[in-house]
N, C-alpha and C positions, 0 to 999 in steps of 0.2 A: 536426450541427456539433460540432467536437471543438475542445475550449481546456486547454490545459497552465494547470493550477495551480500559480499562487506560493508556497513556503514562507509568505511574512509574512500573516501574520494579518490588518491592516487590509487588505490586497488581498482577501482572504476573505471578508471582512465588506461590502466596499466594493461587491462582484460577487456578493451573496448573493439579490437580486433578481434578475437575471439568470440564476441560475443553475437553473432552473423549466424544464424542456424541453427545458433542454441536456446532453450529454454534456460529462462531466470527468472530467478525462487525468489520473492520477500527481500523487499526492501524496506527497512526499519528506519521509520521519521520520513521528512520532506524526500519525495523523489527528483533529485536535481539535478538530473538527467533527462526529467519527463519535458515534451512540450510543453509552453504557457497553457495553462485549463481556460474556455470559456464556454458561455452557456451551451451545452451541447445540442443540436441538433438532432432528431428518432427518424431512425427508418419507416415507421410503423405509427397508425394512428389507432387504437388507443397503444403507444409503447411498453402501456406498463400494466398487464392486464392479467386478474385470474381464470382458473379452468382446471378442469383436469387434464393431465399431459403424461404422457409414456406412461398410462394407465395407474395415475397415483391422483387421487382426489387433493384439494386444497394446495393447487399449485399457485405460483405468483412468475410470472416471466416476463422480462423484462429484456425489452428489442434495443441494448445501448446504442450498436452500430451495425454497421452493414455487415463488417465482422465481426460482431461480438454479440452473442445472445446470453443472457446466463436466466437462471430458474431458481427459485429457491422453494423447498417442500416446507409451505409453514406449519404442517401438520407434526413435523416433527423439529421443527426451529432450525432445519440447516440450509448450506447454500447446496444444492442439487449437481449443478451443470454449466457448466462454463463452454462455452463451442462459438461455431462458426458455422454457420448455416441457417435456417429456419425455424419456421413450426407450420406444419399442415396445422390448418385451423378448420377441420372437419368434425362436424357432428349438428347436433338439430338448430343452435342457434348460428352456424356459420356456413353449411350446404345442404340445412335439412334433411341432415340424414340421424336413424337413430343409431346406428350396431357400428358408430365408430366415435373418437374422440380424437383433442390433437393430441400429438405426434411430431416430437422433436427432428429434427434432420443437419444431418452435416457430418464435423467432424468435433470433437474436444480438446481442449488446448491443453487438457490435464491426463497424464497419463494414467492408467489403470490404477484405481486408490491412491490417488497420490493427492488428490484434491482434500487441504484442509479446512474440513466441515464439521468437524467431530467436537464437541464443547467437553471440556474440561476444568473443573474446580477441584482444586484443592486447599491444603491448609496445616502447612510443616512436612511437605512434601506425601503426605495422603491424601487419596483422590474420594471426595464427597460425593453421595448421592444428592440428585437433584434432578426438576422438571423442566423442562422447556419449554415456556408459553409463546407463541406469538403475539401481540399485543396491535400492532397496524402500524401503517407508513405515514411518512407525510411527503408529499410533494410540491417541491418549491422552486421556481424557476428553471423548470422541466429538470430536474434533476429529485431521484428518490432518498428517504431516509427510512429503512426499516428498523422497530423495534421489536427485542424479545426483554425476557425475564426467565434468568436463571433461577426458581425457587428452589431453595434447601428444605432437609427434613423439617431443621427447626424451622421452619417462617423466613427465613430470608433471602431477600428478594435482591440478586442481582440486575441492575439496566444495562442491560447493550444495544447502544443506538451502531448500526453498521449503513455506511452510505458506499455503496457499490458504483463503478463507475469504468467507464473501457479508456486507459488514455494510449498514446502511445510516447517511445521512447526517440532520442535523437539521432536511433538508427534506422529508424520508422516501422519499429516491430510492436506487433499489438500487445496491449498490456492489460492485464483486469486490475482494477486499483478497489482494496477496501479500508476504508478509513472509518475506525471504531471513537469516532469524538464522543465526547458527553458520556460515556461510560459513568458507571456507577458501584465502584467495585470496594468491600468493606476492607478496613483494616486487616490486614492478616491471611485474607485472600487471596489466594491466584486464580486467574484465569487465561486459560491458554486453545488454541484450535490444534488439531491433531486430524492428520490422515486417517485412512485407512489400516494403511501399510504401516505406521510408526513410524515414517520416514521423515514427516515432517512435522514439524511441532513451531506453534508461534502464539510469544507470549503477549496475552491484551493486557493494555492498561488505559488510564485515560488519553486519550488524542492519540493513541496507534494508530498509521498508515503500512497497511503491507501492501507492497503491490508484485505482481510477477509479470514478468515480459516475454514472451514466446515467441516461437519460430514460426515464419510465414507461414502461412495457407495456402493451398490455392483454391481459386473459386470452387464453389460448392456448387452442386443440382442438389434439388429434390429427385425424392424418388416419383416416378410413375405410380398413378393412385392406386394402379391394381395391387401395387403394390403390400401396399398395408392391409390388403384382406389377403384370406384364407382362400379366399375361392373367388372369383369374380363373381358368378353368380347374386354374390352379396350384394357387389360394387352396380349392378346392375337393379339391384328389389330396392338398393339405396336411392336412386339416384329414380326411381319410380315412387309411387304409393304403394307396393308392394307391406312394407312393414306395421302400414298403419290396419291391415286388418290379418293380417295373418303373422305369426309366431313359428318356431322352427318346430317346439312340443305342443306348446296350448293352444285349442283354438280359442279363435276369439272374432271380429265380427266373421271370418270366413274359416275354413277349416285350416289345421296345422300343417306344414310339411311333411308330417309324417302321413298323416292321414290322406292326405292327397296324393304320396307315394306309393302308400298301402293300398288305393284304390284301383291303381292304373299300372297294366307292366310297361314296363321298359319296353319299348318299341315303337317303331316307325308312327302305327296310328296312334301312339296315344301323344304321339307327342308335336303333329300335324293337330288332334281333335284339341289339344290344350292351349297351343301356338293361336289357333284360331278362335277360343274361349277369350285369354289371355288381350287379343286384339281388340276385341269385339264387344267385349263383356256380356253382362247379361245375367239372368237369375235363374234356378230351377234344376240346378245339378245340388246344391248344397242347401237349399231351401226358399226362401223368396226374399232374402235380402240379394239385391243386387252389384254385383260389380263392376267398378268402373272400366272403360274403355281403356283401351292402350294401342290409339294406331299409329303413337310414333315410333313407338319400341320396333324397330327391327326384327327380321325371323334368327337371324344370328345373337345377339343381344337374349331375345327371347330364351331361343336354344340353351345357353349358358345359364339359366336362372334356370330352365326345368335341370339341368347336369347336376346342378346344386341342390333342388328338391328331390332329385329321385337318388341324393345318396344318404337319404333318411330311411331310404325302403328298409323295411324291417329282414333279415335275413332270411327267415323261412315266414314267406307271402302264401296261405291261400287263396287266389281270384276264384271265385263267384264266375260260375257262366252266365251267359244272359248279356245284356245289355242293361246296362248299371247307371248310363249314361244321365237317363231324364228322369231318376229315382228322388224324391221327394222327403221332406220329412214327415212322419206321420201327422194327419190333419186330429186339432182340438174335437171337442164334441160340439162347438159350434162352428158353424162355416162364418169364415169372416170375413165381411165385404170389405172387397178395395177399397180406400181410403178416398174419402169424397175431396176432387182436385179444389174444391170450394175453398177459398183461403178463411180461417179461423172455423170451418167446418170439417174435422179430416186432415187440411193442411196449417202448413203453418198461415198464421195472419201475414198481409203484405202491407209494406207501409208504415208508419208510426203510430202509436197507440192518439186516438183522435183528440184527447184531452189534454196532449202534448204538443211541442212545438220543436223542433229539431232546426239546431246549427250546427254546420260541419263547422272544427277549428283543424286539423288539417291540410297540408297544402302539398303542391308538387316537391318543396323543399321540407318539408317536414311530414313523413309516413312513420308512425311511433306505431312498433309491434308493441302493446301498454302491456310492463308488468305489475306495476303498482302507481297509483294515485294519490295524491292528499294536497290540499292548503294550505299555505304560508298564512300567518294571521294578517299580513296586508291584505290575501288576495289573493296573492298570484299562485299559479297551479303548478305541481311538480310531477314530473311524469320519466316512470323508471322503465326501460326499455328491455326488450327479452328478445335479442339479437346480438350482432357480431362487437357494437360498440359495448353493449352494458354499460349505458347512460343512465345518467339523469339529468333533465331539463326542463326548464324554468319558463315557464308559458306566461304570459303576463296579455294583460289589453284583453279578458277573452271574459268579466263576467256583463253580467246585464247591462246597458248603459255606456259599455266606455266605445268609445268612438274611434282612438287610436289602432293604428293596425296589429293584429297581432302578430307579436316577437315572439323570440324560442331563443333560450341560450343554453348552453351544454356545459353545464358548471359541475360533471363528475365523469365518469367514463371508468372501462377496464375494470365492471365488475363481471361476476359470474351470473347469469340467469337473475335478477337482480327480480322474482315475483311479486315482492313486497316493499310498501311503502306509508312510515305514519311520521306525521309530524304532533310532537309531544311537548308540549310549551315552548315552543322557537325552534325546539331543537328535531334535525336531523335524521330518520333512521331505516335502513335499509336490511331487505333481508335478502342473503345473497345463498347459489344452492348450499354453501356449505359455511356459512355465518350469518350473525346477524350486525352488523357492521351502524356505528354513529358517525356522521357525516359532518365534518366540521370547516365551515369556513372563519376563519383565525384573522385576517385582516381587512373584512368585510367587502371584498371582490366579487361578491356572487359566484365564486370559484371553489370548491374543494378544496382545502388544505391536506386536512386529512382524514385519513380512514381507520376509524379506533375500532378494534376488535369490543363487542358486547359478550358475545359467546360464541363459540364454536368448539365445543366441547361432545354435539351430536354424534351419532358414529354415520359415517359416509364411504361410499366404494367407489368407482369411478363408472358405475352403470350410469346410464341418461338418463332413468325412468326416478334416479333418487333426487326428486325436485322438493326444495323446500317453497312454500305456500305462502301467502297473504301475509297480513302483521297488523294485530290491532294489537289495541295497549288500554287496560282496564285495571283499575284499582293498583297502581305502579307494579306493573308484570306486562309484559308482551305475550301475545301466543302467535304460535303457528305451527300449520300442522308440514309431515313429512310425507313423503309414498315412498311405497317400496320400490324395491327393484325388482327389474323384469327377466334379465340376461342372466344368470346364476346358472353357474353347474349344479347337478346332482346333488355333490356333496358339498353343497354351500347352503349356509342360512342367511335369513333375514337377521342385519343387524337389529337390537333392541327396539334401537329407537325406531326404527322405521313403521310408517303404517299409524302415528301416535301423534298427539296433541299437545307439544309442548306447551308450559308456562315458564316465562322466563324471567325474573328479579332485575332490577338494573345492574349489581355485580355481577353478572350473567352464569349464576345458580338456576339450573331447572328440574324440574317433574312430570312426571309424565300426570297427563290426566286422564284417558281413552285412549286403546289402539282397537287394529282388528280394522284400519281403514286403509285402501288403496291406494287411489290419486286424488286425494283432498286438495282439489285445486278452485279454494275459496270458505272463506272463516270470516264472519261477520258479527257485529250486535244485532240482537232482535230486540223481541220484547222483553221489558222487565230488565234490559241489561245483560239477557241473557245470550250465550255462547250458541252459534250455531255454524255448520260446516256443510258443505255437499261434496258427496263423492262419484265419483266416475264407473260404470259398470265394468266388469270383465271378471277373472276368475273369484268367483265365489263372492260376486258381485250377481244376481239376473237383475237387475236394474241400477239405474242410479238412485240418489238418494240425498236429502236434507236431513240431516241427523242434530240433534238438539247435545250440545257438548255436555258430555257428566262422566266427575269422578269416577275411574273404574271401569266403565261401558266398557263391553266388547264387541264393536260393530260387524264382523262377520269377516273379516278377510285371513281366513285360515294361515296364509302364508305365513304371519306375521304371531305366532306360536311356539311358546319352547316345547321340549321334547315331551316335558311332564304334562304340559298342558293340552299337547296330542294325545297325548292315554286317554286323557279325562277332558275332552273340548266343554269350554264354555256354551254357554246359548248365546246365541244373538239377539240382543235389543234390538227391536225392529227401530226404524227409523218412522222421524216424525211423519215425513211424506215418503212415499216411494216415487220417483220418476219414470216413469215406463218410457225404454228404451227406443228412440227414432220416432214418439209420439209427441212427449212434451219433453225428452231430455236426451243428451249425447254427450256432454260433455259440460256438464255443470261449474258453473263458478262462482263468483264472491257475492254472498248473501249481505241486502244493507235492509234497513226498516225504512218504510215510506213514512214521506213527512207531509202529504196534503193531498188535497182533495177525500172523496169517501175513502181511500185506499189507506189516508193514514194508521197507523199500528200495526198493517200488513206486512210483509217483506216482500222483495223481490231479489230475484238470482239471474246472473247471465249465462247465456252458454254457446263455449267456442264451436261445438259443431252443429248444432241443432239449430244455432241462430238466436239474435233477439233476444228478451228480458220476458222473463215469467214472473207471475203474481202467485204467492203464497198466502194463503189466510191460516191461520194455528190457531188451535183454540186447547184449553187443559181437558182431558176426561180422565176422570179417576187420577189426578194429578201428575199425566204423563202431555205431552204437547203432540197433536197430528189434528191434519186437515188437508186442506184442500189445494189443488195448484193447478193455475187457469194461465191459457196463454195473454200474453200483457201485449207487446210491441216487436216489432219489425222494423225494417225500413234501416238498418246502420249496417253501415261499407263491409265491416267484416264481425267476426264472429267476438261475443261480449265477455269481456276477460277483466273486468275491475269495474267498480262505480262506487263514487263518491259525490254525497251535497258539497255544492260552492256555496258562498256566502252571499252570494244571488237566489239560492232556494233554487237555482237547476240542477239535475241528477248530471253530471257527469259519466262517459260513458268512454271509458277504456276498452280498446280492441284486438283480438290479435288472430294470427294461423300461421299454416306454414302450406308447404307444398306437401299434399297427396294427401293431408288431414289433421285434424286439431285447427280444420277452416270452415267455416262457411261462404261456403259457393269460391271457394278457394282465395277468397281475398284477407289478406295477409296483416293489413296495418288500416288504424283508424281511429280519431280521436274525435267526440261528437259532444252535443250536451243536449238535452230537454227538457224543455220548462212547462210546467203547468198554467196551460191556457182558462182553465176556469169551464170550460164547453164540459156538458154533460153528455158520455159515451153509455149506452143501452148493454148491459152485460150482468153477468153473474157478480156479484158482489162478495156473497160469503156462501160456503156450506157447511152447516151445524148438522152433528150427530145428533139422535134422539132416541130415547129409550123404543122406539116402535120406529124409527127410519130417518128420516133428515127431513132439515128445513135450510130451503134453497132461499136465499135473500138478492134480491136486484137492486139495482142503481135507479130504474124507473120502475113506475109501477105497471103492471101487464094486465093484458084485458083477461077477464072470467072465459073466456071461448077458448085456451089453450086449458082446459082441466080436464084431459080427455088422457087416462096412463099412456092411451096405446100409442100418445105423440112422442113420449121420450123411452127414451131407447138406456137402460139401467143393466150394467153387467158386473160381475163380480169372480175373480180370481185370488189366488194366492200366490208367490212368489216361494221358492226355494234354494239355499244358496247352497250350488257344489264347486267342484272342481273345475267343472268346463265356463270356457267364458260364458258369459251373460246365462238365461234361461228364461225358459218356455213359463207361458201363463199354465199355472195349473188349476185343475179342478173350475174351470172358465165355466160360470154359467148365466141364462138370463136370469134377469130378475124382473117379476112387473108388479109397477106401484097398484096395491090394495083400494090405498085411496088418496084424493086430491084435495088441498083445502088452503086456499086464498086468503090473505089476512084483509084485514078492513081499509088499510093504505095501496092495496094491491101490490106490494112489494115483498112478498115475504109467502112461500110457496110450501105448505107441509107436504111431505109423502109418509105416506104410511108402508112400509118393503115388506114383507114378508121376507123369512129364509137369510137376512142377513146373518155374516157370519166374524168373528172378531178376526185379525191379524189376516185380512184380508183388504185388498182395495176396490173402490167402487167406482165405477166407469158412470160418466151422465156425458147422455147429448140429447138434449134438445131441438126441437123443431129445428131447421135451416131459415124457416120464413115468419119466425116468432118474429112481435113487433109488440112495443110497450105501447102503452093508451094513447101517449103522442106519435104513432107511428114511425118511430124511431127502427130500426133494424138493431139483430142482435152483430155485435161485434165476433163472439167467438160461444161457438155450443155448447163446448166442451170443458169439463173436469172432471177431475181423478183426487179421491178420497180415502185416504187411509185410513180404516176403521182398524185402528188398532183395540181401541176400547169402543166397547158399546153402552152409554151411561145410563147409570144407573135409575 
């Protein structure tokens, strides 16, 4: 039962027995009834945090009290949900899992539509069209103030600052208090909150306090986790690596569910022969990528994840007699030799690049999954986190020289997937999945005040896979890029933006500049100032890829297509470099330009699964950018997800993973730095296209006795992007150098190829036991050449 409360006090008093069980509506001005307020105390550390929640993007929830949770959807400027109970905080940055998000629990103090969220303007009693921005909070002695902006057709801009707050009353019943101080409302205007229902209506003006009082609760549970899936199954491929290589429809590194249903019937053996796959792993039923093990998963556990893939079997199955079991994918027309276990020969290099010099910064109390990097103009280093807190923290004592132990302080907290991080003359700024947020400390505490919306105007769902990217800031604009989503029904599209390269203004106006790109997880400068991205392989991805940013491009990822643009598909701009997939790339990330040693003008890129830091060389042909990409460095804790120059001239080296993938060697967190020692490392330097083949350039110079073709080993395929994830080398053939010719420095290697062919990549590996004139050893044999053009 719901009863509006009277200003006057004797009514108060009159109604104070009655008021034991009941719910009370809005209290207008001081509540002087309520306990004395002081600083409150949070259940919950970060209390005041966003996310997606009960499957609606651009949430804000805020943990007031043990009984009190409330949410507000700033996507659309209201107050959400007022309850008592929790929020399962499940999904990739809080259990690692993808195919779930949080999820509110308990109960609501507001009964069905009756909760006043609804904004209203009027003006002589007609009710005006208008938008509802959110605008950001501030937080001040642990207590919040959020703002919005009612804009009218004409231009004007209503402020409503709203400080939300749980008190309770002198009969000790819980209360949600919103107090609208500092309003900003024009002559002649009304503004008022309205339910659902029209039940209730409450009019704002400046310094309005409403508060309502409810009926006890009693304690809350969560549910049981099986709960919130559809099928345990899930709950179990979650709670595994199950999702990072297989899909319900698409394949992708492993076959799809359905596929793997369509291949095996229902019964006894197939599900002993999958149980024991499943346990054991292994390669050679779906081709020669291999599977990981799984000997803790349980036969029951097990059991319940096949009940869930085999109810994708298609309804009318025909099985294939035979034994299906060790069937292979068709072999290329060259046979390819296992990959030489030799580290930088076949595998990856171990260890740090030798020209470098590696400090871990850090420690048992500080493990930063790094989403974003950058430098305070003192120095000190800021590092945004892509986990449960959605920090940022302030490293200090960590460049060349200082002697002092290194600190960490946590002067921001309770963003969303927080990938991005620039600081832009002093100031601030953060990109969060579904904003791009300015960061403002107001009293000079090294603490957050607060948190001003830039833009968030993108379009967003509450998929995991719609991560926003990196954040540079060039000629006053920010970019960053989006990916799509992955979970979509049938009849769902890709939002606009998604797959796209935002530019952003400082009144947070944007443009699209490029789509057609996946999981763009990494946007950097190059040369020349120039924009460049890497994307992640999977559907109508067969590789990864360094793609050079330009107006208009349409990098290949079909998904991200209107209707009309299916009739009539674009072409794809091939990309600067191609990455071949589990060779030199898996999971690319933030491209920066090297600043020393021979390497300078180069770039380099990280990547969270493959490991380690790769070397790019670009060069213009026919005034498009492609070249070459060599492995660089090894040897950091986990896999490389940001880098950025200190003002020491070392590369900083942001890290991150998760459980079952998007890891290297499955370690999770790591913050490192390397500085160039000045030591001269024996390697490939550059490789240059040439109208008859390439010209390979070294670090030292090499003796005359390797000009022998038949020592290097040259191959050449194409790439074609469809539907299924990744794809096959096509049209793979040898290639052998015509002829060999040494420059007069010994540094500088011509080949003459026959049969090259353009929009194709070219494979070089070199001797294993090449050695430069000082008998130096080669560091790494291998690179990979996008011959996109062949010059002129």
């Amino acid at each position: 039962m719901i009863t509006r409360r009277m200003e006057i006090k004797e009514i108060v008093n009159r109604f104070n027995a009655l008021l034991c069980g009941m719910a009370i509506l809005l209290v207008v001005g001081t509540s002087c009834n309520s306990k004395p307020e002081a600083i409150p105390s949070r259940p919950m550390d970060p209390w005041a945090f966003r996310s997606v929640l009960d499957k609606r993007p651009r949430m804000l929830t805020l943990a007031l009290d043990t009984a009190c949770f409330a949410a507000y959807d700033l996507g659309k400027g209201e107050l959400y949900k007022v309850w008592k109970g929790g929020v399962l905080r499940e999904g990739t940055v809080f259990t690692n899992k993808k195919n779930i998000q949080p999820s509110s629990w308990g109960t609501s103090y507001y009964g069905e539509d009756s909760l006043p969220n609804q904004w209203l303007v009027s003006k002589n009693g007609e009710n005006l069209s208008f938008e509802t921005q959110y605008k950001g909070y501030l937080l001040e002695d642990n207590q919040i103030t959020i703002r919005f902006e009612l804009v009218l057709d004409d231009g004007t801009r209503i402020k409503i600052n709203e400080h939300p707050e749980f008190v309770r009353n002198e009969l000790d019943q819980p209360g949600f208090k919103r107090s609208f101080a500092g309003s900003e409302i024009p002559e002649g205007l009304e503004v008022s909150l309205r339910s659902d229902n029209d039940k209730v209506q409450v009019g704002i003006s400046r310094d309005l306090v409403a508060t309502d009082f409810f009926q006890q609760l009693p304690e809350q549970s969560p549910p049981a986790i099986g709960d919130s899936y559809d099928h345990l199954g899930i709950l179990w491929m979650e709670n595994s690596d199950c999702y990072t290589c297989h899909e319900e429809k698409n394949a992708m590194v492993g076959p799809s569910f359905e596929q793997i249903a369509a291949r095996y019937p229902k019964n006894g053996e197939s599900y002993s022969f999958l149980t024991s796959k499943i346990k054991e792993g292994g390669a050679g039923v779906w081709g020669d990528t291999p599977m990981n093990p799984h000997p803790d998963l349980s036969s029951s556990e097990i059991k319940t994840m096949l009940d869930y893939i085999f109810t994708y079997k298609p309804k009318e199955t025909t099985i294939a007699t035979g034994n299906r079991v060790n069937q292979k994918r068709p072999s290329t027309n060259i046979e390819e030799e296992s990959p030489s276990p030799k580290p930088g020969h076949g595998a990856a290099v171990e260890g740090v690049h030798p020209s470098y010099d590696l400090t871990t910064l850090h420690n048992d109390s500080f493990q930063p999954r790094v989403g974003g990097l950058d430098f305070l103009p003192d120095g000190r280093l800021l590092v945004s986190t892509w986990d449960s807190i959605g920090g940022v923290y302030l490293v200090d004592n960590i460049l060349e020289g200082d002697r002092a132990p290194v600190s960490v302080k946590r002067i921001a907290a309770g963003l969303a997937e927080p990938l991005g991080l620039e600081v832009v003359d002093g100031e601030l700024f953060v990109l969060q999945k579904h904003e791009l947020t300015q960061l403002i400390d107001h009293d000079g505490d090294d603490l957050i005040d607060e948190y001003r919306v830039v833009c968030d105007d993108w379009g967003v769902r509450d998929d995991f896979h719609e991560f926003a990217f990196g954040l540079v800031y060039k000629d006053n604009h920010f970019y960053i890029t989006l990916s799509m989503a992955m979970r979509l029904m049938a009849n769902e599209r890709q939002l606009p933006d998604r797959g796209r390269t935002l530019k952003i203004d400082r009144e947070g106006n944007y443009e699209w500049m490029d789509y057609g790109l996946r999981t763009p997880n990494g946007i950097g400068l190059g040369m020349d100032e120039e924009l460049f991205v890497t994307d992640n392989q999977g559907q109508w991805l067969p590789a990864n890829k360094l793609i050079h940013v330009r107006k208009g491009v349409y990098n290949g990822m079909a998904w991200g297509l209107s209707e009309e643009q299916e009739l009539d598909p674009p072409a794809m701009v091939p990309p600067a470099i191609w990455l071949p997939d589990k060779e030199i790339g898996n999971s690319p990330s933030e491209p920066i330009l090297m600043k020393d040693g021979p390497y300078q003008g180069q770039l380099l890129h990280g990547d969270v699964t493959n490991g380690g830091i790769k070397r790019d060389f670009l060069e213009k042909v026919n005034g498009a950018y492609q070249g070459a990409v060599f492995r660089f460095s090894q040897g950091f804790t986990a896999g490389v997800n940001r880098l950025v120059w200190g003002p020491d001239g070392a590369l900083y080296v942001g890290e991150v993973g998760m459980v079952g993938g998007w890891s290297w060697k499955g370690n999770q967190f790591g913050l490192e730095k390397i500085m160039y020692n000045g030591s001269s490392t024996f390697e490939m330097l550059a490789i240059r296209a040439k109208p008859d083949g390439f010209e390979i350039e070294f670090t030292e110079p090499i003796g005359t006795e390797v000009l022998d073709p038949a020592l290097l080993e040259v191959q050449q395929w194409r790439y074609k992007p469809t539907a299924s994830y990744g794809g096959p080398k096509l049209d793979l053939t040898q290639l052998t150098p015509e002829s060999m010719k040494l420059s007069g420095d010994g540094k500088r290697l011509h080949l003459t190829i026959p049969g090259l062919m353009e929009n194709h990549v070219i494979y070089f590996k070199l001797p294993e036991d090449l050695k430069s004139q000082t008998g130096n050893s080669l560091w790494s044999s291998e690179a990979w050449y996008t011959l996109n053009n062949i010059p002129n």
